[in-house]
mmCIF file of the N, C-alpha and C atoms, coordinates in Angstrom:
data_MODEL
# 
_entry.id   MODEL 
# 
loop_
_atom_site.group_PDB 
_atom_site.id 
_atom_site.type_symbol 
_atom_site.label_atom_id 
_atom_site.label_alt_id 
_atom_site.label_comp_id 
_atom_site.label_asym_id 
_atom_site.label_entity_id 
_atom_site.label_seq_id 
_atom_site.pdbx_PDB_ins_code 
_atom_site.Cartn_x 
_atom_site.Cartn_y 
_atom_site.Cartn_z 
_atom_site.occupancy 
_atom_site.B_iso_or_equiv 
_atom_site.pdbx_formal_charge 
_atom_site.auth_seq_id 
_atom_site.auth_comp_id 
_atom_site.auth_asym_id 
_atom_site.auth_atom_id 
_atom_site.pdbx_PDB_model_num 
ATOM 1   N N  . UNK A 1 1  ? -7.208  42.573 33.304 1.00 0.00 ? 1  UNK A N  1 
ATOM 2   C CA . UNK A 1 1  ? -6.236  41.618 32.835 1.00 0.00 ? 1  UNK A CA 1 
ATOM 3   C C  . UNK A 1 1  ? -6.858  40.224 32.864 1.00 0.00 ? 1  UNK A C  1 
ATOM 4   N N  . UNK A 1 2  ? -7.003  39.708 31.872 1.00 0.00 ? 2  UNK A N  1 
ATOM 5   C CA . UNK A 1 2  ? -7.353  38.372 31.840 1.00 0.00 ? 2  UNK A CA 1 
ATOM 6   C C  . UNK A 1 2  ? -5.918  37.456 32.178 1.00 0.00 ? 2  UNK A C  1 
ATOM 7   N N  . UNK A 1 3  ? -6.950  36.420 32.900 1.00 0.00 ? 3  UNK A N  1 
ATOM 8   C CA . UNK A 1 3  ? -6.230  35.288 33.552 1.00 0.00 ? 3  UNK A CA 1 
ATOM 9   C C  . UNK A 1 3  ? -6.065  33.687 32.755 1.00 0.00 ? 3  UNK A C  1 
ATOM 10  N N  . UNK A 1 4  ? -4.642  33.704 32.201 1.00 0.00 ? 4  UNK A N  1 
ATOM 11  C CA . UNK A 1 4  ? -4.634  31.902 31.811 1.00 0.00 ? 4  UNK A CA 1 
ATOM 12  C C  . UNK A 1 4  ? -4.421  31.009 32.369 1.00 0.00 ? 4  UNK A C  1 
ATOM 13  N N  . UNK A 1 5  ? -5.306  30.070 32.024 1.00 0.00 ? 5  UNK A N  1 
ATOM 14  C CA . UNK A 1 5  ? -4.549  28.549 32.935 1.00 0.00 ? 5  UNK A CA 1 
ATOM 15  C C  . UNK A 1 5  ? -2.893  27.951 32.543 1.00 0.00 ? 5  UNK A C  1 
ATOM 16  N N  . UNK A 1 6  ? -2.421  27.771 33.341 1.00 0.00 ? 6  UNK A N  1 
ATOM 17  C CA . UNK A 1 6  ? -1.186  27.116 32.865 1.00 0.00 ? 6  UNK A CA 1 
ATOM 18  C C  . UNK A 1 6  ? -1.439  26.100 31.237 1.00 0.00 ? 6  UNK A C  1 
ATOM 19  N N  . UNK A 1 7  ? -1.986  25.337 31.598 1.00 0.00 ? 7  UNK A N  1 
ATOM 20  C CA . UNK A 1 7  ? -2.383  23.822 30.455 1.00 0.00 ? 7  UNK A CA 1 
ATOM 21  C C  . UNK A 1 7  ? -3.115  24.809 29.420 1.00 0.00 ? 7  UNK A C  1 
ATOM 22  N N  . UNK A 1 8  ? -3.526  26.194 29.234 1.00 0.00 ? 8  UNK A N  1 
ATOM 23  C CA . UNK A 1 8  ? -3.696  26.589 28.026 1.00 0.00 ? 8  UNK A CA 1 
ATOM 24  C C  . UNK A 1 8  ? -3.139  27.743 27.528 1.00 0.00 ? 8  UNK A C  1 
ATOM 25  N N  . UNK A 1 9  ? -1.844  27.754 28.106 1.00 0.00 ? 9  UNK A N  1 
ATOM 26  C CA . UNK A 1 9  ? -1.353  29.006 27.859 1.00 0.00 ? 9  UNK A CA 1 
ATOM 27  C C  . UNK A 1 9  ? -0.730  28.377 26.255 1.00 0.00 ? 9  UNK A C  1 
ATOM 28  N N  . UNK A 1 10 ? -0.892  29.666 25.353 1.00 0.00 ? 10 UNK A N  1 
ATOM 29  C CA . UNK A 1 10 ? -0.324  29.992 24.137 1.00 0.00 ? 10 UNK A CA 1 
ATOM 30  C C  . UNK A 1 10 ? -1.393  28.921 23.345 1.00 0.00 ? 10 UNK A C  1 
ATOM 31  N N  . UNK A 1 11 ? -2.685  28.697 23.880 1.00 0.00 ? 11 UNK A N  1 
ATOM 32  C CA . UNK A 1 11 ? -3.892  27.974 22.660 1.00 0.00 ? 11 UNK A CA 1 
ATOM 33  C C  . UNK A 1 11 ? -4.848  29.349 22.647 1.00 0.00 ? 11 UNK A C  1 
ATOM 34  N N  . UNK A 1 12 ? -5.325  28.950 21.583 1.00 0.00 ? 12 UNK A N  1 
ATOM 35  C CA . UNK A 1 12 ? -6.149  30.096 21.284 1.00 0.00 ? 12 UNK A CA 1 
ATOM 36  C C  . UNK A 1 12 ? -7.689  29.257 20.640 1.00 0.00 ? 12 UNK A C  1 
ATOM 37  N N  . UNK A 1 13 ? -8.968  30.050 20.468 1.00 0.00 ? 13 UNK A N  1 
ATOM 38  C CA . UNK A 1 13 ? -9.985  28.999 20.166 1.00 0.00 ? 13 UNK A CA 1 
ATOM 39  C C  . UNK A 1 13 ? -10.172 29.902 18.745 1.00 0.00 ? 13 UNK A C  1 
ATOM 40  N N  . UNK A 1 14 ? -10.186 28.109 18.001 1.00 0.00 ? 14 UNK A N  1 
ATOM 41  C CA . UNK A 1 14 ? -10.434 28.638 16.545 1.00 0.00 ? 14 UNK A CA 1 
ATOM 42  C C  . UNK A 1 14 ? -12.182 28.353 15.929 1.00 0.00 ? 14 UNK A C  1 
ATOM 43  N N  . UNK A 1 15 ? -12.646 29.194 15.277 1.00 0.00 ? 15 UNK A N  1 
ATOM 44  C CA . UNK A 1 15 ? -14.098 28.459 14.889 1.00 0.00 ? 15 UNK A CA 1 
ATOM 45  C C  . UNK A 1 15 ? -13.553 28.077 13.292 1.00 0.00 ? 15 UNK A C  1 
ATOM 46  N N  . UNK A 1 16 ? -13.671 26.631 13.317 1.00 0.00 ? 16 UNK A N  1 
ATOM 47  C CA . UNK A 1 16 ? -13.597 25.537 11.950 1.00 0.00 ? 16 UNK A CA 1 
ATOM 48  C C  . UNK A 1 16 ? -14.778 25.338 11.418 1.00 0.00 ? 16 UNK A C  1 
ATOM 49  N N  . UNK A 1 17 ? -15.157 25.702 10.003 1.00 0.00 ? 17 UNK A N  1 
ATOM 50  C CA . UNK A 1 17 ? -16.454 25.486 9.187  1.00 0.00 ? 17 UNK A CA 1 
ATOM 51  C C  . UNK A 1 17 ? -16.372 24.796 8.056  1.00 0.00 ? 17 UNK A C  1 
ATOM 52  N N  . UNK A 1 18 ? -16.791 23.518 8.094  1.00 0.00 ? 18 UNK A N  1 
ATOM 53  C CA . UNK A 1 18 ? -16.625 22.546 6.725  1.00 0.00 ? 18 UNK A CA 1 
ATOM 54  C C  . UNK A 1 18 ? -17.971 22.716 6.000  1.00 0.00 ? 18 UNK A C  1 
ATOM 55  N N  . UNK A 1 19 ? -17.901 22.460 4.620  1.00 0.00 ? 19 UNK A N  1 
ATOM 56  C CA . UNK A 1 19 ? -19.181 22.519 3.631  1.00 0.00 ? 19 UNK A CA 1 
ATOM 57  C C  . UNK A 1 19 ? -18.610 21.767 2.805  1.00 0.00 ? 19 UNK A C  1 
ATOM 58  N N  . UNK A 1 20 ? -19.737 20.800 2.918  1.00 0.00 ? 20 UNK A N  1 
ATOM 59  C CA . UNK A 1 20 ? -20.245 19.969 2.119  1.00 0.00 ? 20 UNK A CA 1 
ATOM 60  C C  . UNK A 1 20 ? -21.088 20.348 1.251  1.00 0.00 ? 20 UNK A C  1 
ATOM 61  N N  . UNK A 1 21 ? -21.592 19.666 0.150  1.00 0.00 ? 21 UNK A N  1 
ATOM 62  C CA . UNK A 1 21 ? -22.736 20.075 -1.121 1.00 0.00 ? 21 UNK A CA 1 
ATOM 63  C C  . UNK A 1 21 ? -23.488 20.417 -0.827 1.00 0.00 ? 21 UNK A C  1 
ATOM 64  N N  . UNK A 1 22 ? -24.385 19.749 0.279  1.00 0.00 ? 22 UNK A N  1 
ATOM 65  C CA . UNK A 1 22 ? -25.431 20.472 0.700  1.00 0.00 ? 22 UNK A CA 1 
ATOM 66  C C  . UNK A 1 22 ? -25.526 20.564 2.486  1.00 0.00 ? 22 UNK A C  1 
ATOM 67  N N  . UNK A 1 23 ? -24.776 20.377 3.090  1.00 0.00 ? 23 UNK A N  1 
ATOM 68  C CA . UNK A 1 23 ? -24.962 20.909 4.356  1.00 0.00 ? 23 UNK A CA 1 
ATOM 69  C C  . UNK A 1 23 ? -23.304 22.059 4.833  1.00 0.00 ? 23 UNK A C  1 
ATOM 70  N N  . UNK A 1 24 ? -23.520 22.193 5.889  1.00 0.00 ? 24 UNK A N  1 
ATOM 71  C CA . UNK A 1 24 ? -22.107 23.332 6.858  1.00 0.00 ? 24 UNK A CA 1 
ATOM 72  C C  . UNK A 1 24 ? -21.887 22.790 8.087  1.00 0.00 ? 24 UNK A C  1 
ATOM 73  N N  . UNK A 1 25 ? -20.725 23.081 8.521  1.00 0.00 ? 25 UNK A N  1 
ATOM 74  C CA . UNK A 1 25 ? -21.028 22.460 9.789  1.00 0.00 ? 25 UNK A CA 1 
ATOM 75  C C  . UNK A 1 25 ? -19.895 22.928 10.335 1.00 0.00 ? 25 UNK A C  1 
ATOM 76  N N  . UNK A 1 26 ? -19.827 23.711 11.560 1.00 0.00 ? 26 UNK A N  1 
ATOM 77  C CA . UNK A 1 26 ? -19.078 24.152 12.344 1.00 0.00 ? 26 UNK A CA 1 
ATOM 78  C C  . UNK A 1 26 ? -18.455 23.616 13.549 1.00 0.00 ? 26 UNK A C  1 
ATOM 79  N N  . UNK A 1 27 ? -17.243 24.390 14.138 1.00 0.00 ? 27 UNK A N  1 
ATOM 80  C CA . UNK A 1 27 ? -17.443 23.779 15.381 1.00 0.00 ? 27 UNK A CA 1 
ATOM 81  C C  . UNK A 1 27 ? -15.999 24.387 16.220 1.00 0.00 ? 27 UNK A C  1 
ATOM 82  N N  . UNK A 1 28 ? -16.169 24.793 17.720 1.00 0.00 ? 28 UNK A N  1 
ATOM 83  C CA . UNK A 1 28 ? -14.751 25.823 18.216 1.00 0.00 ? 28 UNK A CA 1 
ATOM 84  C C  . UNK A 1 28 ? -13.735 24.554 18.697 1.00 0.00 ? 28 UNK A C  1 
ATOM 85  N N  . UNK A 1 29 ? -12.305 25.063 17.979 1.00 0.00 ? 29 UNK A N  1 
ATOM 86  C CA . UNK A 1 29 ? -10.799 24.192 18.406 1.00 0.00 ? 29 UNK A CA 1 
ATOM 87  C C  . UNK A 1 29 ? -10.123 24.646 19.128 1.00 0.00 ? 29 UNK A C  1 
ATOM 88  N N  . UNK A 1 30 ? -9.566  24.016 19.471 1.00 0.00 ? 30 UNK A N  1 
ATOM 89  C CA . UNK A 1 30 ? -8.578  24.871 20.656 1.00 0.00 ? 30 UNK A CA 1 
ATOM 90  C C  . UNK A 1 30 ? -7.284  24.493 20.030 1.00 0.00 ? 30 UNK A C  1 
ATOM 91  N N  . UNK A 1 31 ? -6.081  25.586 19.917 1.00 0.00 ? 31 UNK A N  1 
ATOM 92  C CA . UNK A 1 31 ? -5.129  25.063 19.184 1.00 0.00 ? 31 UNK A CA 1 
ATOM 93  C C  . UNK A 1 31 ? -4.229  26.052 19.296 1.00 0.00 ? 31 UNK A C  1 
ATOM 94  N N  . UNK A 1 32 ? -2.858  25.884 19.136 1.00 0.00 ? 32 UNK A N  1 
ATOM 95  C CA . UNK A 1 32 ? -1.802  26.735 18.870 1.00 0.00 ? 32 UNK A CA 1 
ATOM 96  C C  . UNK A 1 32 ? -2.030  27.704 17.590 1.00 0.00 ? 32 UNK A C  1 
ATOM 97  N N  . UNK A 1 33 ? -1.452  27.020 16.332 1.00 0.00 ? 33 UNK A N  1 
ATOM 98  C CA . UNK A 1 33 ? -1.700  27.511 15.275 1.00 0.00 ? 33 UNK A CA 1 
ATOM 99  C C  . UNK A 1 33 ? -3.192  27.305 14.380 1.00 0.00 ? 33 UNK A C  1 
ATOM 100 N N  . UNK A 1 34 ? -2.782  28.085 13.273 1.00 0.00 ? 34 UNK A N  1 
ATOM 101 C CA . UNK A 1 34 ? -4.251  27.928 12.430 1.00 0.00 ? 34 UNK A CA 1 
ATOM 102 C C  . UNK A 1 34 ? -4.332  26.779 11.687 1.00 0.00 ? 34 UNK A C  1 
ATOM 103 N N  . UNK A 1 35 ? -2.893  26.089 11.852 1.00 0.00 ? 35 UNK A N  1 
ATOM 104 C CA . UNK A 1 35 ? -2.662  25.036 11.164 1.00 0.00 ? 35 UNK A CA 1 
ATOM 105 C C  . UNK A 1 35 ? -3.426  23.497 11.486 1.00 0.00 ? 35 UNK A C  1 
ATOM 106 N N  . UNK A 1 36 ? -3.043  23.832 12.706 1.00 0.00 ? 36 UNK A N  1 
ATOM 107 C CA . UNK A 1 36 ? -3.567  22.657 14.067 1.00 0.00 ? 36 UNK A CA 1 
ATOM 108 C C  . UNK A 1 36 ? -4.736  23.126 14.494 1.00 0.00 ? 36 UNK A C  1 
ATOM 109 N N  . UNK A 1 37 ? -5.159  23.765 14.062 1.00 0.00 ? 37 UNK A N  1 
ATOM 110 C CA . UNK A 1 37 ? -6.701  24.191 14.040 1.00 0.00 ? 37 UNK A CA 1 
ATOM 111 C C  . UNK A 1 37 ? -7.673  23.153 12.678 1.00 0.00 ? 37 UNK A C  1 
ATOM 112 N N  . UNK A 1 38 ? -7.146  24.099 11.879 1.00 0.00 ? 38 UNK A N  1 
ATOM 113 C CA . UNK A 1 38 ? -7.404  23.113 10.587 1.00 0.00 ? 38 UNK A CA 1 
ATOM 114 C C  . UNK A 1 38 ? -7.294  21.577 10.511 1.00 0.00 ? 38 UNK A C  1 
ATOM 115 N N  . UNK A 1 39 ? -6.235  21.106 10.698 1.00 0.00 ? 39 UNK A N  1 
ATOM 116 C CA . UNK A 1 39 ? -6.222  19.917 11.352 1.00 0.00 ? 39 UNK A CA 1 
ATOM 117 C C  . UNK A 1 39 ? -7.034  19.119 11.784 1.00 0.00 ? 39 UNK A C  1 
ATOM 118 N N  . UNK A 1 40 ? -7.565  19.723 12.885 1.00 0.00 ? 40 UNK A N  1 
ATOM 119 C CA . UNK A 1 40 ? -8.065  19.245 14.315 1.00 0.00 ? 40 UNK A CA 1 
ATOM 120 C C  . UNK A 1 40 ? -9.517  19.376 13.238 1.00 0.00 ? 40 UNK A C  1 
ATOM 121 N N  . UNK A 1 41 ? -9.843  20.370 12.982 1.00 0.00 ? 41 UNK A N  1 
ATOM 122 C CA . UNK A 1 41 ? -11.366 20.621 12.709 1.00 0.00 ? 41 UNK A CA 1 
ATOM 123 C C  . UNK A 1 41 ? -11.385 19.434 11.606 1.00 0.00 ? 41 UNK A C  1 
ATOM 124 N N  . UNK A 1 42 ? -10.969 19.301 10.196 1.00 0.00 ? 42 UNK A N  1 
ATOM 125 C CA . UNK A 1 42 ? -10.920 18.309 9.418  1.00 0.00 ? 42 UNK A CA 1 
ATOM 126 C C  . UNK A 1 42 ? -11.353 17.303 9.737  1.00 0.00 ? 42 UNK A C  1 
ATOM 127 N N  . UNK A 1 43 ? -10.480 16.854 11.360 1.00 0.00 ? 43 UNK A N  1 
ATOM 128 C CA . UNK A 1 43 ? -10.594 15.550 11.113 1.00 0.00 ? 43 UNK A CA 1 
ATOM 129 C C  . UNK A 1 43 ? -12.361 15.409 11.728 1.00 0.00 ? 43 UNK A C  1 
ATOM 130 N N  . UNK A 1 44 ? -12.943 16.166 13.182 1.00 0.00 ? 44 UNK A N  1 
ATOM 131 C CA . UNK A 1 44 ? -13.837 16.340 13.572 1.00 0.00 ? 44 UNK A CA 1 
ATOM 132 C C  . UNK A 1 44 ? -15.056 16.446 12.414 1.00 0.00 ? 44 UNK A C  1 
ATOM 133 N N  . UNK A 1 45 ? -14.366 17.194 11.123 1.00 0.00 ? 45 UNK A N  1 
ATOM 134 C CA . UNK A 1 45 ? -15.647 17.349 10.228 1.00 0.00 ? 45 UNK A CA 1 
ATOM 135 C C  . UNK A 1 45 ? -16.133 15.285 9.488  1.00 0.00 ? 45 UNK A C  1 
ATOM 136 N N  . UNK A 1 46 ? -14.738 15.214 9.549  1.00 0.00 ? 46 UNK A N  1 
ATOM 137 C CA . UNK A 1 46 ? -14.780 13.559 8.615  1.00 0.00 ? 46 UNK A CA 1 
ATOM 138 C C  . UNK A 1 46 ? -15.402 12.531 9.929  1.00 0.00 ? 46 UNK A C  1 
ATOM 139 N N  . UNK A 1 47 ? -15.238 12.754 10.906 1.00 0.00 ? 47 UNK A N  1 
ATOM 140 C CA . UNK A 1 47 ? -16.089 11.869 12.060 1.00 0.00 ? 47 UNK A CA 1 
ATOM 141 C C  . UNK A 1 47 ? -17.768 12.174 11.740 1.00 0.00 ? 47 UNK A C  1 
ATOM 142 N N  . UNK A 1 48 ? -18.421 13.558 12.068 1.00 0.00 ? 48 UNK A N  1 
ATOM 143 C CA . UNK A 1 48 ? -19.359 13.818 11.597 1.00 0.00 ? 48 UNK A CA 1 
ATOM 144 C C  . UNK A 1 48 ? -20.272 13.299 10.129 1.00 0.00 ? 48 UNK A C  1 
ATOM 145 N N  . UNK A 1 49 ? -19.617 14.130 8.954  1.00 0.00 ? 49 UNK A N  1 
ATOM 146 C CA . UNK A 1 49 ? -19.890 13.836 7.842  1.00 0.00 ? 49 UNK A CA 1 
ATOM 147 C C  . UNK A 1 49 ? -20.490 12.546 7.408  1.00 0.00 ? 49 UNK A C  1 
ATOM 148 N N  . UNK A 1 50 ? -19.042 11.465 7.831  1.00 0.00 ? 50 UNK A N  1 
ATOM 149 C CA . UNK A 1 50 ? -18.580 10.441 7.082  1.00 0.00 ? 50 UNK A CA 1 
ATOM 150 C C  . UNK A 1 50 ? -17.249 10.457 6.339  1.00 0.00 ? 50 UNK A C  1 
ATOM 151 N N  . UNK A 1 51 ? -16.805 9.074  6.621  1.00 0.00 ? 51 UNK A N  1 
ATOM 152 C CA . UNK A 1 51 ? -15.346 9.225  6.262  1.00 0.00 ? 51 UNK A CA 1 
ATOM 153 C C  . UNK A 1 51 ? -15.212 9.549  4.742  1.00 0.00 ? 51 UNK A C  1 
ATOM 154 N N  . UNK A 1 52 ? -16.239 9.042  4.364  1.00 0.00 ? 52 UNK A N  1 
ATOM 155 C CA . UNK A 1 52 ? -16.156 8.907  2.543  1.00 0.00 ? 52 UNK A CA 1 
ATOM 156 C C  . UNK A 1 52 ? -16.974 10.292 1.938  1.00 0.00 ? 52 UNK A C  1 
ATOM 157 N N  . UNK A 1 53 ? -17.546 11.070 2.781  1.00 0.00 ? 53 UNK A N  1 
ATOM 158 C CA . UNK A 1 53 ? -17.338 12.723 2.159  1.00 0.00 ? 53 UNK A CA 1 
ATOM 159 C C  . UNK A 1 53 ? -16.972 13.010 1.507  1.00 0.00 ? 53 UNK A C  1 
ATOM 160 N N  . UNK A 1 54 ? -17.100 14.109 0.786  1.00 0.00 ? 54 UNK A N  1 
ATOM 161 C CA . UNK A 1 54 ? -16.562 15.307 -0.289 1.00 0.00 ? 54 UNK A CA 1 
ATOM 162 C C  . UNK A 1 54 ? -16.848 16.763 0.309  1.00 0.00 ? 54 UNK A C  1 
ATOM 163 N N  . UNK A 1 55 ? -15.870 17.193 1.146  1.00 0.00 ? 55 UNK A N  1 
ATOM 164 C CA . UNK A 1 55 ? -16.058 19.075 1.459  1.00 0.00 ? 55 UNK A CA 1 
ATOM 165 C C  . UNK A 1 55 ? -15.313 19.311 0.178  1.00 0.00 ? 55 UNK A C  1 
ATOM 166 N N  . UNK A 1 56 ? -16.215 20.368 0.197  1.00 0.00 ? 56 UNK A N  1 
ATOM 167 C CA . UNK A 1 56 ? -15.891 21.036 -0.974 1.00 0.00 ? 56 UNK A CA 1 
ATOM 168 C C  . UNK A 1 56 ? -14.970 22.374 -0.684 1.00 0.00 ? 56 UNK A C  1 
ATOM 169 N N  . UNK A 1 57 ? -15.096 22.693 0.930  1.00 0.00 ? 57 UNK A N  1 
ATOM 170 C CA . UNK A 1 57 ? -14.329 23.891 1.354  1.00 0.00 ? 57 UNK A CA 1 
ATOM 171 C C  . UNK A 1 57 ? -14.409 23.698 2.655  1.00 0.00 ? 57 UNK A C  1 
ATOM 172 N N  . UNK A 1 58 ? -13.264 24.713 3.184  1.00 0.00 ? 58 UNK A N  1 
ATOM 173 C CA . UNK A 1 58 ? -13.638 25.004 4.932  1.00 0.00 ? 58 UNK A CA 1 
ATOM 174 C C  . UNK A 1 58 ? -13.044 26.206 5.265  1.00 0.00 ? 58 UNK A C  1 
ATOM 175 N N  . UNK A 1 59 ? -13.181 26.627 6.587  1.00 0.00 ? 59 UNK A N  1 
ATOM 176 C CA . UNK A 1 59 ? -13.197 27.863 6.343  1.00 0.00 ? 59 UNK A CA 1 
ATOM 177 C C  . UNK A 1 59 ? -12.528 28.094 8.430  1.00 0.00 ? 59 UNK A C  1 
ATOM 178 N N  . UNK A 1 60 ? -11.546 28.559 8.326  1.00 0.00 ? 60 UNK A N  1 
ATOM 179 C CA . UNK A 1 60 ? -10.818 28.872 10.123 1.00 0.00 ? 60 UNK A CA 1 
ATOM 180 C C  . UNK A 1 60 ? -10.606 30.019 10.111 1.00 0.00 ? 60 UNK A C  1 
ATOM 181 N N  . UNK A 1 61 ? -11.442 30.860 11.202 1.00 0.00 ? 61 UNK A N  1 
ATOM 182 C CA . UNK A 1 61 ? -11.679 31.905 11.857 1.00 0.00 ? 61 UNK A CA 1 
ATOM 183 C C  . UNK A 1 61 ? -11.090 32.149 13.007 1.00 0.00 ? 61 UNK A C  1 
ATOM 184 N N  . UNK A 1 62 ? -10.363 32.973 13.509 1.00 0.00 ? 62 UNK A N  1 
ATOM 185 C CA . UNK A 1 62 ? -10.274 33.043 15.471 1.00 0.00 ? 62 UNK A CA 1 
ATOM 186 C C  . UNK A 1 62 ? -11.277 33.639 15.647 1.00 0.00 ? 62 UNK A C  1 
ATOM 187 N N  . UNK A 1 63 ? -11.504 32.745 17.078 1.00 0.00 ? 63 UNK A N  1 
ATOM 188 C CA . UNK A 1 63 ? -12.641 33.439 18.018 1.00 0.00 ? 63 UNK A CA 1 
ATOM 189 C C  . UNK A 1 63 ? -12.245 34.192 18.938 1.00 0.00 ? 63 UNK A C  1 
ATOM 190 N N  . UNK A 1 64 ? -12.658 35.470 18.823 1.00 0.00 ? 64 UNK A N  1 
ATOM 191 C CA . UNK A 1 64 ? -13.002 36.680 19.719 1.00 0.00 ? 64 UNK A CA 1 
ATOM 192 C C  . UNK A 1 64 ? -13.632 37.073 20.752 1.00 0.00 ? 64 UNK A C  1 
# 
C-alpha cells in the first residue's frame, strides 16, 4: 500500500511536453487535473522558451 502525504493527497504527477519549431522540452507537474497540468506546464514552457514563442504543440501524459 502506498503511502500519501496529507499536502498531496488527490495531485497526481503529470509529464508536460512543449515543441517548438525546432526544439522539445519537457518537464513533471504536479496537479489535480490534466487541465492544471496543462496550465502549469504552458506557463513553465513560456518562462523557458521566451515569452514571445510560437509552440506549435504540447503534449500531457500521467506519470506512472
Amino acid at each position: 500500500m502506498k503511502k500519501q502525504l496529507p499536502h498531496l493527497s488527490g495531485r497526481r504527477q503529470w509529464v508536460y511536453t512543449a515543441y517548438s519549431q525546432h526544439y522539445n522540452w519537457s518537464t513533471i507537474v504536479v496537479a489535480r487535473t490534466i487541465q492544471e497540468a496543462r496550465r502549469a506546464g504552458y506557463y513553465e514552457a513560456k518562462k523557458v522558451f521566451g515569452n514571445h514563442a510560437t509552440l506549435q504543440r504540447d503534449n500531457v501524459r500521467e506519470l506512472v
